[in-house]
C-alpha positions, 0 to 999 in steps of 0.5 A: 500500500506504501508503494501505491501510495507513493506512485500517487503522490508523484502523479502531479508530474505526469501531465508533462508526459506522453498520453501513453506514459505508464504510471503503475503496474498492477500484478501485470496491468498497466495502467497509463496516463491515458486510461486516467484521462479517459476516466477524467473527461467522463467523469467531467462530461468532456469539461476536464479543461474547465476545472481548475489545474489544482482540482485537476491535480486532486482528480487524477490522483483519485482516478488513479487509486480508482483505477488501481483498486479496480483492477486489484479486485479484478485480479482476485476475481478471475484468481477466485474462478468467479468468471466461470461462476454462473451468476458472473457469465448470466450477469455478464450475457445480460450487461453485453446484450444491453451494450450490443442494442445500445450501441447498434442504436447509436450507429444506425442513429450516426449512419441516418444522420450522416444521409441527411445534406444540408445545401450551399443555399440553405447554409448561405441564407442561414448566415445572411438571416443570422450574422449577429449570432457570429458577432465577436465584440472587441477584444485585448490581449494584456499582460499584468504584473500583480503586487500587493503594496502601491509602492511596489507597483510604482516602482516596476512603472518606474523601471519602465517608463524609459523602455519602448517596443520590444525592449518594454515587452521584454522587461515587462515580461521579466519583472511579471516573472520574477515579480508578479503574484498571478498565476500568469507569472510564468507566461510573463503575466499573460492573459490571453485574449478577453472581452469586456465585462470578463475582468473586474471592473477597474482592471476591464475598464483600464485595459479597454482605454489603452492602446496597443504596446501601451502600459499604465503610468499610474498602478491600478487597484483591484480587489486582488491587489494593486496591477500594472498592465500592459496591451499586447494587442487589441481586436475590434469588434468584428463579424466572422466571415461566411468560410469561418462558420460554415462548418458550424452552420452545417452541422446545425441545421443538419440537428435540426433537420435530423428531428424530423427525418427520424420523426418521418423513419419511426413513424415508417418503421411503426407501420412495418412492425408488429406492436400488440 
């Protein structure tokens, strides 16, 4: 138990690995990166990314004793004769006959699916009828040093204040690494892209007011301490083209489309079944 603890305790490096990266053995069975995964994103519904990179840490771990504890129970089933036991090959003949008709559903559902053709028209005039949903507001791309005393800030603003262009950046960068309090630290306080109303108030109003490669000369207070930013780029507020979103619109109004063609297919396979 020591050893299978200690191989969960060093789970928080394996994200660094490949997706087929083995992280423990049990009697035999490996179990890898991959199954966790796997685990994680049911578990989450496909939303792992969503959860926060320490939750996600805390998950894997327990996916993984979860994992192994499954398969040391495996073990000692198939050890024990259960899989020749009566009641395990009923239980399993019933769980496959379940998994057989589920399955076959779903492919004929994909295949009846798939036969639906949405045209050039439909899909142009769709655009054309709808272009606000494809509406993308104005957006920046800010880096922040975050630091909790004033002083402090007007400080970093001071070492930059003779810096322009690349050599600003560069600094800006550095001090966000060595200096910054925000998780962003390490990207040398990036945070990406984002549109307003996404930040808090004072940090959203600030960053929208600035221009491109422009940093504040004054700190800006926040309820998370006191921030000095700096515009990286700024987007404004567009609409994607017709090429960007026709794949998307396709699929849409093939789901719609889907209703009523399986509606019209039960209602066909009902008059050729025998329902008493």
């Amino acid at each position: 138990m020591k050893t299978v603890k200690r191989l969960v305790a060093s789970l928080a490096i394996v994200s660094t690995m490949s997706m087929a990266q083995t992280l423990v053995t049990v009697n035999g069975t490996a179990i890898t990166q991959e199954d966790v995964d796997k685990e994680l994103m049911t578990a989450t519904q496909g939303r792992l990314n969503q959860v926060p990179p320490e939750k996600q840490s805390e998950f894997r771990k327990q996916v993984l004793e979860q994992l192994i504890a499954k398969e040391l129970v495996y073990d000692d089933a198939k050890k024990s004769g259960l899989l020749e036991a009566a009641d395990f090959k009923e239980r399993y003949e019933e769980v496959t006959n379940r998994i057989k008709k589920e399955v076959a559903i779903q492919v004929w559902q994909k295949r009846e699916f798939d036969k639906i053709a949405i045209s050039e028209k439909e899909k142009k005039d769709y655009y054309d009828a709808n272009k606000e949903e494809f509406a993308e507001d104005e957006s920046v791309r800010a880096r922040h040093i975050l630091v909790e005393k004033e002083s402090d800030a007007k400080s970093i603003i001071a070492q930059l204040k003779p810096l322009k262009g690349d050599a600003l950046k560069n600094k800006f960068m550095e001090i966000a690494k060595e200096k910054s309090t925000c998780a962003s630290a390490p990207e040398g306080g990036d945070l990406g892209y984002f549109s307003t109303g996404q930040m808090v108030p004072e940090f959203n109003d600030k960053a929208f007011s600035m221009k491109e490669k422009e940093f504040t000369t004054e700190p800006v207070k926040t309820q998370f301490g006191h921030h000095v930013i700096y515009i990286e780029d700024k987007k404004p507020k567009t609409t994607r083209n017709y090429s960007e979103v026709k794949a998307a619109i396709e699929q849409r109004l093939k789901v719609e489309k889907a209703k009523n063609v399986m509606l019209e297919k039960m209602k066909e396979l009902e008059k050729k079944a025998q329902i008493k």
